[in-house]
Z-matrix of the N, CA and C atoms (Angstrom, degrees):
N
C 1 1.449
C 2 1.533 1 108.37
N 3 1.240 2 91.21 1 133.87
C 4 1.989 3 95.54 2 179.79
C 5 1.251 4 102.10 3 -81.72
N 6 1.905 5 112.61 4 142.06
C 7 1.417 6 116.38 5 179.71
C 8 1.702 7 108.99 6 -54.30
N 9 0.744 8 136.79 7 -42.06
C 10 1.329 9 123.00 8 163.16
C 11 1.458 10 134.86 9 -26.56
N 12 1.240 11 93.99 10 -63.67
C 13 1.388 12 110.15 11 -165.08
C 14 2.042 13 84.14 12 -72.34
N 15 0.900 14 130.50 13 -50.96
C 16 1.788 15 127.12 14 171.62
C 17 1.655 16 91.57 15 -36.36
N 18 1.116 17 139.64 16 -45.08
C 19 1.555 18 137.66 17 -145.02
C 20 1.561 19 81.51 18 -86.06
N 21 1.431 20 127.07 19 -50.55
C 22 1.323 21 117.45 20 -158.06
C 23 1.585 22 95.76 21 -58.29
N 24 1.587 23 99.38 22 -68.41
C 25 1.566 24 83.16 23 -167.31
C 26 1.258 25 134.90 24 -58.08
N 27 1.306 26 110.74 25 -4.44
C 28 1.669 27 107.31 26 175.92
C 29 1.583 28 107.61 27 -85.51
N 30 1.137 29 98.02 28 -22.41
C 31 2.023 30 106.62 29 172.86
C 32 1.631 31 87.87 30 -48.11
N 33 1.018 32 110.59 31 -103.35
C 34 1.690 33 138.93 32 156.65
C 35 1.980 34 95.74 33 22.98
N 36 1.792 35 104.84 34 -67.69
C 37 1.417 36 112.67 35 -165.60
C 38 1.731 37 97.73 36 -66.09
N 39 1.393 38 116.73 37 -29.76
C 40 1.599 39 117.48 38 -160.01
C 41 1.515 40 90.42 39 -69.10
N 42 1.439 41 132.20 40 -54.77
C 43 1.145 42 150.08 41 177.09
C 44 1.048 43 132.30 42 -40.39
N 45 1.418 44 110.37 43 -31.12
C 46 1.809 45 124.76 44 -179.92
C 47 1.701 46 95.74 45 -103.76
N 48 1.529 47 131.28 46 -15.97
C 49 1.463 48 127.79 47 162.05
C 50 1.164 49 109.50 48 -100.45
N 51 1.453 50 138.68 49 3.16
C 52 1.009 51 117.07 50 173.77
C 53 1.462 52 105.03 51 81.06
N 54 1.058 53 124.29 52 42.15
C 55 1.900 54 101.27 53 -179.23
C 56 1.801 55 80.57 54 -119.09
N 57 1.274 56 114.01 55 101.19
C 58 1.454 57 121.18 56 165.55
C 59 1.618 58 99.66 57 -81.31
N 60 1.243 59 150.75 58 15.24
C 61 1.344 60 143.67 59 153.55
C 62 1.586 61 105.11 60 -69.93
N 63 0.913 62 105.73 61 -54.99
C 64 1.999 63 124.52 62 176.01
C 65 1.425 64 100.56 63 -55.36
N 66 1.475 65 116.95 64 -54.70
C 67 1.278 66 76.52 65 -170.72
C 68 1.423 67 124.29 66 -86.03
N 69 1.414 68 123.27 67 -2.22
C 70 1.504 69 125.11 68 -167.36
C 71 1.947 70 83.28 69 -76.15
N 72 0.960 71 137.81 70 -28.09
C 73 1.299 72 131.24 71 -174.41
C 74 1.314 73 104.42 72 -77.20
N 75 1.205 74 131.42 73 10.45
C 76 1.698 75 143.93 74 -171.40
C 77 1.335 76 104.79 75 -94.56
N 78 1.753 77 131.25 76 -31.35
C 79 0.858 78 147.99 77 -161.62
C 80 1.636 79 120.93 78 -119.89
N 81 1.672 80 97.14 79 137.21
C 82 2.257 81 93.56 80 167.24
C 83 1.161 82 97.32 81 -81.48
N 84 1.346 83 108.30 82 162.14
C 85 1.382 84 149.49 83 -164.09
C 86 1.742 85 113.21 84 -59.91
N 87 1.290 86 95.10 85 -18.06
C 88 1.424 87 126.89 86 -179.12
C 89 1.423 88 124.07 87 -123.38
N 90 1.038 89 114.20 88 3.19
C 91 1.561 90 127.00 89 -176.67
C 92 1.804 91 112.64 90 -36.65
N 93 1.281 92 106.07 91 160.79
C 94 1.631 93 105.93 92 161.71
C 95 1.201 94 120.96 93 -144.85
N 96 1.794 95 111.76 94 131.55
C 97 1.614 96 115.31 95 -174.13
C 98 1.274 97 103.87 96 -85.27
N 99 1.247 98 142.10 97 179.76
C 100 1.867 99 155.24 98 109.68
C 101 1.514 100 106.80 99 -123.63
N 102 1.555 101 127.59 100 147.39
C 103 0.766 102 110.62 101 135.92
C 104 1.891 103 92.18 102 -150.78
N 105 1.307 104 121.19 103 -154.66
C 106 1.283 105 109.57 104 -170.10
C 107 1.458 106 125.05 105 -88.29
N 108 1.376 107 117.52 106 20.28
C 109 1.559 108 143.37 107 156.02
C 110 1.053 109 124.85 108 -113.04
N 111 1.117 110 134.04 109 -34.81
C 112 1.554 111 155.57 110 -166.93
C 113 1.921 112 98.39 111 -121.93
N 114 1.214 113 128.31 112 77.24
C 115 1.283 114 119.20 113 177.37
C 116 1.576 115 119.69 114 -50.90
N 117 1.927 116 90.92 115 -66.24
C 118 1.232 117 102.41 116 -156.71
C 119 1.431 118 105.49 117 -118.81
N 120 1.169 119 136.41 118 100.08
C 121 1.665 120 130.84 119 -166.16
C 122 1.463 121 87.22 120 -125.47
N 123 1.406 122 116.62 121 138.53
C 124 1.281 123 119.12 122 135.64
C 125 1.762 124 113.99 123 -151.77
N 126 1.151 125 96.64 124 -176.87
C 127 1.498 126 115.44 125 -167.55
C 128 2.135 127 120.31 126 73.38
N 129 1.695 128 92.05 127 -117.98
C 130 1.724 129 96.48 128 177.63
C 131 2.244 130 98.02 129 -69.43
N 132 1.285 131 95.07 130 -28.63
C 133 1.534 132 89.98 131 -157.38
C 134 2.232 133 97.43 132 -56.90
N 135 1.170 134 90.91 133 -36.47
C 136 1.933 135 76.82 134 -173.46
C 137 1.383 136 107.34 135 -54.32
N 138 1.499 137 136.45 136 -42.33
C 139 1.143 138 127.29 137 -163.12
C 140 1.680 139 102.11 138 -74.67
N 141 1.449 140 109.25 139 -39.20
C 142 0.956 141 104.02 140 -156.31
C 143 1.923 142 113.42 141 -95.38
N 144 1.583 143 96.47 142 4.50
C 145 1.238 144 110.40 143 139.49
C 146 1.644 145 124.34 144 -32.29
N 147 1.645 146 104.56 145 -85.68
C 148 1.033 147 145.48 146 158.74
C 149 1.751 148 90.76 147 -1.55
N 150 1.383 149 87.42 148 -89.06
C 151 1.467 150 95.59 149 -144.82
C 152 1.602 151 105.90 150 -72.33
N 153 1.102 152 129.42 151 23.93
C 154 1.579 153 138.90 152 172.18
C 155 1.535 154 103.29 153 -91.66
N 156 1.630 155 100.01 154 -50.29
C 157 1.307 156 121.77 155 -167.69
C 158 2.014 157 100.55 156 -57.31
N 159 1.519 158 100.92 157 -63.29
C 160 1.409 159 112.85 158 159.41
C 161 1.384 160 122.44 159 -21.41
N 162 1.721 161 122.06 160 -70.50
C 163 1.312 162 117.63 161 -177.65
C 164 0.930 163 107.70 162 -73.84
N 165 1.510 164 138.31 163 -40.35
C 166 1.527 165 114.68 164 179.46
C 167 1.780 166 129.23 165 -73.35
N 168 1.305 167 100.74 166 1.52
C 169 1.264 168 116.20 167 -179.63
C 170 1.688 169 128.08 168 -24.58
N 171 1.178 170 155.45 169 -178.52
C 172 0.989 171 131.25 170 169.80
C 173 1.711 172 97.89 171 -114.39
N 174 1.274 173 126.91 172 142.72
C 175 1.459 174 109.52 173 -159.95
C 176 1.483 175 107.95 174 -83.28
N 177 1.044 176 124.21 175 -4.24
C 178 2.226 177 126.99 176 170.64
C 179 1.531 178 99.25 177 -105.97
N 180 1.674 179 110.39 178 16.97
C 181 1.748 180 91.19 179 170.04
C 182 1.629 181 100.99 180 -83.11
N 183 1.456 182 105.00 181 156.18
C 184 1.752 183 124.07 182 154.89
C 185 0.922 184 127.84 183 -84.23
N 186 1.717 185 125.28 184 153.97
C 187 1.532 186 127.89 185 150.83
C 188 0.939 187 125.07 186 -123.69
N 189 1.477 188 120.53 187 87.93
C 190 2.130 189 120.26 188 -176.18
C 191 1.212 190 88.38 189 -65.65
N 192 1.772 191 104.98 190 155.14
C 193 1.268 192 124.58 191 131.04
C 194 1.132 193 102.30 192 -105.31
N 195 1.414 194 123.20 193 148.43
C 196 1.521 195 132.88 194 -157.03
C 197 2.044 196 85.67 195 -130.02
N 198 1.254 197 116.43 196 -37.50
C 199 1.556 198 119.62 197 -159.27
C 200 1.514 199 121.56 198 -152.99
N 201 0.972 200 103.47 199 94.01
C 202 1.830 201 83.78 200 -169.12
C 203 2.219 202 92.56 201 -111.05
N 204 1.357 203 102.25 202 148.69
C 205 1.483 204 89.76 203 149.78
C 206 1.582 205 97.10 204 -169.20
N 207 1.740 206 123.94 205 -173.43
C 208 0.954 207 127.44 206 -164.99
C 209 1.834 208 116.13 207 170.84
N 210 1.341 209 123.53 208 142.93
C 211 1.081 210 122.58 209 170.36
C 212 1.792 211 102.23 210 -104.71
N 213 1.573 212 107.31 211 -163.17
C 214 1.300 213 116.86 212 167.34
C 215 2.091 214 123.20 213 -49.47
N 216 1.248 215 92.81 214 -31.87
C 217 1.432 216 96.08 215 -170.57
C 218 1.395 217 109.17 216 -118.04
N 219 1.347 218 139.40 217 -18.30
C 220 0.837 219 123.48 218 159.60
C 221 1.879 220 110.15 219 -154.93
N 222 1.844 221 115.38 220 -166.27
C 223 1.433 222 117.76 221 -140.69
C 224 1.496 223 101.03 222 -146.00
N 225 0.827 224 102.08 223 160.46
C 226 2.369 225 113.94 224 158.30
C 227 0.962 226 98.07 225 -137.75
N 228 1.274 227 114.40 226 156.86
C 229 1.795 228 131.25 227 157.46
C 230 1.635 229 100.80 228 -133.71
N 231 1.342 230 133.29 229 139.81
C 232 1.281 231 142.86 230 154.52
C 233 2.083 232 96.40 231 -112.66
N 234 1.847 233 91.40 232 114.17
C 235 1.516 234 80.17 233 178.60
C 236 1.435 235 93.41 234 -152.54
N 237 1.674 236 109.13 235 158.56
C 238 1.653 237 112.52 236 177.22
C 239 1.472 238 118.08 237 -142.25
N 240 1.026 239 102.05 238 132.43
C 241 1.552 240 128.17 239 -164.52
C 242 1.513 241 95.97 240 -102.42
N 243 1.601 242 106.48 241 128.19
C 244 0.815 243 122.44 242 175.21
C 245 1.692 244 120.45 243 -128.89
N 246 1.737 245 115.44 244 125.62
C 247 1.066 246 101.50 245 -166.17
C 248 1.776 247 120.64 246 -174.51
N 249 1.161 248 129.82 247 151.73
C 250 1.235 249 109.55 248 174.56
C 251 1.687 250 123.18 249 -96.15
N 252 1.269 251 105.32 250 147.66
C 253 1.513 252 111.22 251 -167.20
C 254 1.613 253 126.02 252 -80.14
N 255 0.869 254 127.39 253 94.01
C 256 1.502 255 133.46 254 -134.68
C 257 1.750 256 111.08 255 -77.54
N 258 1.196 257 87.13 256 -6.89
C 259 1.824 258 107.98 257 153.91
C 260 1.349 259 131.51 258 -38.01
N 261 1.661 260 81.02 259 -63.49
C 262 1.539 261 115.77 260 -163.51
C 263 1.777 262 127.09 261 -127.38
N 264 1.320 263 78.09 262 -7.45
C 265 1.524 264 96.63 263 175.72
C 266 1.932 265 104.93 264 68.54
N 267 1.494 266 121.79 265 34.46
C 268 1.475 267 115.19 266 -169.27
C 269 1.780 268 104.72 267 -106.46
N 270 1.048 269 91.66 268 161.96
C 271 1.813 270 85.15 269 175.44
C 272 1.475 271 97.66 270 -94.71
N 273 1.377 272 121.88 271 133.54
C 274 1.595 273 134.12 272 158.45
C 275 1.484 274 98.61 273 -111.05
N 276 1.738 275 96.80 274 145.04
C 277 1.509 276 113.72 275 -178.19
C 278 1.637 277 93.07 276 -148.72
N 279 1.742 278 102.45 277 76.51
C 280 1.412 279 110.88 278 165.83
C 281 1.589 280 124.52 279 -97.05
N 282 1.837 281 99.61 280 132.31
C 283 1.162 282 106.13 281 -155.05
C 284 2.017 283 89.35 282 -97.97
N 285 1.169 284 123.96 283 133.31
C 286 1.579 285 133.70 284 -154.53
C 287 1.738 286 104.97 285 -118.31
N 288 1.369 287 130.81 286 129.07
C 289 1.376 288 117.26 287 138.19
C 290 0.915 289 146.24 288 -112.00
N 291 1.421 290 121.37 289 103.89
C 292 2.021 291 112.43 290 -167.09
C 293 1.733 292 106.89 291 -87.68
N 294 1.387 293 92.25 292 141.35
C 295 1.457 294 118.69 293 148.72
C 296 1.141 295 122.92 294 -116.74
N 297 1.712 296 109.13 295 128.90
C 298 1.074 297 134.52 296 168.78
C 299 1.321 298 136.51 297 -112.14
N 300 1.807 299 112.14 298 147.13
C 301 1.628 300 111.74 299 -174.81
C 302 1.703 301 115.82 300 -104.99
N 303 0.795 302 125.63 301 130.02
C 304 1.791 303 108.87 302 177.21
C 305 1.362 304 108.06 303 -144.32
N 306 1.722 305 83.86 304 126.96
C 307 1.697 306 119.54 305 166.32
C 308 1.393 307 101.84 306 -77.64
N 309 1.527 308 114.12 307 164.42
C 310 1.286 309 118.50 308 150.69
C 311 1.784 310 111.45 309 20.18
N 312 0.872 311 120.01 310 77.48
C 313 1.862 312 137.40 311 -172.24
C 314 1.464 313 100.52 312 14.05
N 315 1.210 314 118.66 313 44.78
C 316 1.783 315 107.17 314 161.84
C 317 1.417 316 104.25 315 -164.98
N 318 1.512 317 106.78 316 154.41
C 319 1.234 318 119.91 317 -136.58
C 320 1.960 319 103.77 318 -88.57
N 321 1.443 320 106.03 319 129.59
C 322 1.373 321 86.29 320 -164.89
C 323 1.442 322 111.91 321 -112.48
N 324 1.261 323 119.59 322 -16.60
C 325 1.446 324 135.89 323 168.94
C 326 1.597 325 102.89 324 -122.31
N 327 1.227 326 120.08 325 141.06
C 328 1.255 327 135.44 326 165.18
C 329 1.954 328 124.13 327 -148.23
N 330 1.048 329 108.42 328 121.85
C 331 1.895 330 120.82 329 -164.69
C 332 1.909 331 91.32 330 -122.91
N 333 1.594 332 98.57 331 110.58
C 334 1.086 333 96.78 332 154.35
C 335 1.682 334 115.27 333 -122.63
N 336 1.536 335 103.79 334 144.47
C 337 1.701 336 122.44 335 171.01
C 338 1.312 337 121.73 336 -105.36
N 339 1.524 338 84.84 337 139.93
C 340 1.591 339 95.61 338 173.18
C 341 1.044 340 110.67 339 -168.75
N 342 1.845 341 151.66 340 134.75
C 343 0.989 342 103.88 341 -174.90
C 344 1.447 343 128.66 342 -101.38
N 345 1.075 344 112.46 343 179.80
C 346 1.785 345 137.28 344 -154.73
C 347 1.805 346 83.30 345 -61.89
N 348 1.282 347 94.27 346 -85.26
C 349 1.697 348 118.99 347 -163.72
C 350 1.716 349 105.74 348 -47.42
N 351 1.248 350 127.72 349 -8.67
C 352 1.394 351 114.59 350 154.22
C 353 1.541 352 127.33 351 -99.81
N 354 1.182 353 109.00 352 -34.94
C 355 1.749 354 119.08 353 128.79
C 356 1.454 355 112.67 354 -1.92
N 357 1.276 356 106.50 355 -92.64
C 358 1.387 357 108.19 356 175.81
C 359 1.522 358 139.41 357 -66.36
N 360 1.372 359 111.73 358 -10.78
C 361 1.274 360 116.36 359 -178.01
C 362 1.663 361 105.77 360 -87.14
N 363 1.796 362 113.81 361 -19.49
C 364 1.125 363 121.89 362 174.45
C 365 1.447 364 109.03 363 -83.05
N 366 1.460 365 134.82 364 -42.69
C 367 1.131 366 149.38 365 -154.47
C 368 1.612 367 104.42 366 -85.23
N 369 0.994 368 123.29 367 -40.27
C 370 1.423 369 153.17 368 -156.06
C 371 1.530 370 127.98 369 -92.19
N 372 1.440 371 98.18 370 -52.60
C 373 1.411 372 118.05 371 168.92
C 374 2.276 373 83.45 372 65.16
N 375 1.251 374 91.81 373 -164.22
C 376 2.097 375 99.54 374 -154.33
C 377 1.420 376 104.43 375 -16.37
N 378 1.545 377 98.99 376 -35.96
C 379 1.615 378 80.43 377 -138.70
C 380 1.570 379 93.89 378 -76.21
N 381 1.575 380 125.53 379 -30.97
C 382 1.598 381 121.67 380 169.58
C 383 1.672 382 108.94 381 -61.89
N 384 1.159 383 106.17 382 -13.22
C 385 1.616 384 103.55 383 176.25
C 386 1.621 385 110.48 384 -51.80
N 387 1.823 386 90.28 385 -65.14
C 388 1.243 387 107.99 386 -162.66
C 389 1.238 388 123.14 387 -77.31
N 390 1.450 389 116.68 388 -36.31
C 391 1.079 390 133.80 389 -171.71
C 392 2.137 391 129.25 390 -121.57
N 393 1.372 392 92.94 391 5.90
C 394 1.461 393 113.47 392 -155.79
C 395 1.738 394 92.11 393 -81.11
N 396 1.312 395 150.92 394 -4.56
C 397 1.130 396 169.21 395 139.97
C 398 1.502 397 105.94 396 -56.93
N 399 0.779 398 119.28 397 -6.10
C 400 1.809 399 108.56 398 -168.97
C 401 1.400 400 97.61 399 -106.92
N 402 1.472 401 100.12 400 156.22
C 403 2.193 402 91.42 401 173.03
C 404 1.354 403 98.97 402 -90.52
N 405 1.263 404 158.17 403 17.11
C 406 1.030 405 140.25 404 163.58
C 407 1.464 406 106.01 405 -84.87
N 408 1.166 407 133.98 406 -50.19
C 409 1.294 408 126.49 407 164.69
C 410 1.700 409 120.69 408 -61.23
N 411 1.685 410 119.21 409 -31.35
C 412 1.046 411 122.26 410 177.35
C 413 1.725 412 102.41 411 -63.12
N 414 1.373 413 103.59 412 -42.39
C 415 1.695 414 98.73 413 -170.26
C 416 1.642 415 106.42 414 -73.79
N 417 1.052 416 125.10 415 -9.65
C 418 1.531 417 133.76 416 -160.81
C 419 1.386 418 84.68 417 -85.32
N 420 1.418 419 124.80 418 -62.32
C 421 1.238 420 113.80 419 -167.22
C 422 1.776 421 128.07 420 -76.45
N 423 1.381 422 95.61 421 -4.89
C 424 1.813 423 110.61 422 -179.75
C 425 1.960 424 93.33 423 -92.80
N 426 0.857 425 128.36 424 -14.03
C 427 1.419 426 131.39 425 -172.25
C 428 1.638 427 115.60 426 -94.03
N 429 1.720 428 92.61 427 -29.97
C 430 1.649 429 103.64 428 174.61
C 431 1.432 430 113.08 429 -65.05
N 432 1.688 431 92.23 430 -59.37
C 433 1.225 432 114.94 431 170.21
C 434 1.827 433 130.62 432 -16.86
N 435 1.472 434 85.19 433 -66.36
C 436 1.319 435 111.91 434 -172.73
C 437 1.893 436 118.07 435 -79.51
N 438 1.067 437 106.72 436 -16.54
C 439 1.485 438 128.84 437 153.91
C 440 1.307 439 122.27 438 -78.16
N 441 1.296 440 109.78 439 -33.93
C 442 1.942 441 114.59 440 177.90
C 443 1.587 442 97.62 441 -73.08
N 444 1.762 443 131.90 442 -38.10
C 445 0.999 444 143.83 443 -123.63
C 446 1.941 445 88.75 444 -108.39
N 447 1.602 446 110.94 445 -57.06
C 448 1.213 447 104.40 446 157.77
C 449 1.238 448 136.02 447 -52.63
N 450 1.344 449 128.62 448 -51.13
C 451 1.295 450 122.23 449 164.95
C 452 1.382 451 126.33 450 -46.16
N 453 1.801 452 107.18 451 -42.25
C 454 1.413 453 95.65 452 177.91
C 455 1.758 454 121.13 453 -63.76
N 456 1.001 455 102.40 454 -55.09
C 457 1.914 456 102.65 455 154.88
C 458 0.922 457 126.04 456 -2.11
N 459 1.138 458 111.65 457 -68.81
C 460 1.410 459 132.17 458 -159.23
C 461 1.395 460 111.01 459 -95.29
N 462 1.153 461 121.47 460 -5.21
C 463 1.248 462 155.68 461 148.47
C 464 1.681 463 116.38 462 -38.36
N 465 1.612 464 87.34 463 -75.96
C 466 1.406 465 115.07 464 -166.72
C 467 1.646 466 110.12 465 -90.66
N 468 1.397 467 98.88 466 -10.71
C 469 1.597 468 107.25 467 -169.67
C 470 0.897 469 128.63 468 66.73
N 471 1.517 470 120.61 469 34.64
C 472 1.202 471 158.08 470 -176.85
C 473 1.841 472 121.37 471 -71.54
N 474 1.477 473 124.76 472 90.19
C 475 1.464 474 107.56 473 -149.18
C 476 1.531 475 75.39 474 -93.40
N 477 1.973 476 93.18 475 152.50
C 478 1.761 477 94.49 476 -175.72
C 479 1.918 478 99.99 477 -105.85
């Protein structure tokens, strides 16, 4: 196993315990997130992504890793989060794939997929039924997001 691919899954293990210390050590100093809520994150904001995501967690949610692998420069993850949406009180069981880049043993770009519009039809209940495909609801929910995500920051004193 390439040290990497060991880094993924312990990302993965920090994630399913909750040790958001581990994972901000997952990342350079400069790192960059996307995924289809979180577009554009970089720097303090990915970790501290993370660890928002962490405390608000639901405490009987899961984190499989289903796949991890990786050479020197870069990674996959096949992983699924399982959980209820504290919104709405719904169970989501989103299945995720990250790719990753790594400098100097930490991760400096990271893109995870999944898509949006089942996201919401789980998260959401009708109204992602009906409408959870549209960018007005897609942007509604990247805007929440990204407002929950600033505040917490700024919160924590978190420079992004």
């Amino acid at each position: 196993m390439h040290p990497n691919e060991a880094k993924i899954r312990d990302f993965y293990k920090s994630f399913h315990s909750r040790n958001s210390a581990s994972i901000a050590d997952f990342y350079s100093q400069d790192a960059e997130f996307s995924d289809p809520v979180f577009p554009k994150l970089k720097g303090g904001a990915v970790p501290g992504m993370w660890s928002m995501l962490l405390e608000r967690m639901d405490p009987n949610a899961t984190i499989e890793l289903v796949e991890a692998n990786a050479s020197a420069e870069t990674g996959t993850a096949y992983w699924v989060a399982t959980y209820l949406f504290s919104k709405t009180g719904r169970q989501v069981q989103n299945h995720i794939k990250s790719e990753f880049q790594f400098k100097n043993g930490k991760v400096v770009k990271q893109k995870d997929r999944f898509p949006l519009w089942k996201w919401t039809r789980m998260a959401l209940g009708a109204p992602g039924v009906l409408l959870g495909w549209t960018p007005l609801i897609q942007g509604k929910v990247r805007s929440e997001a990204a407002r929950n995500l600033e505040h917490y920051l700024r919160k924590k004193g978190i420079k992004a």
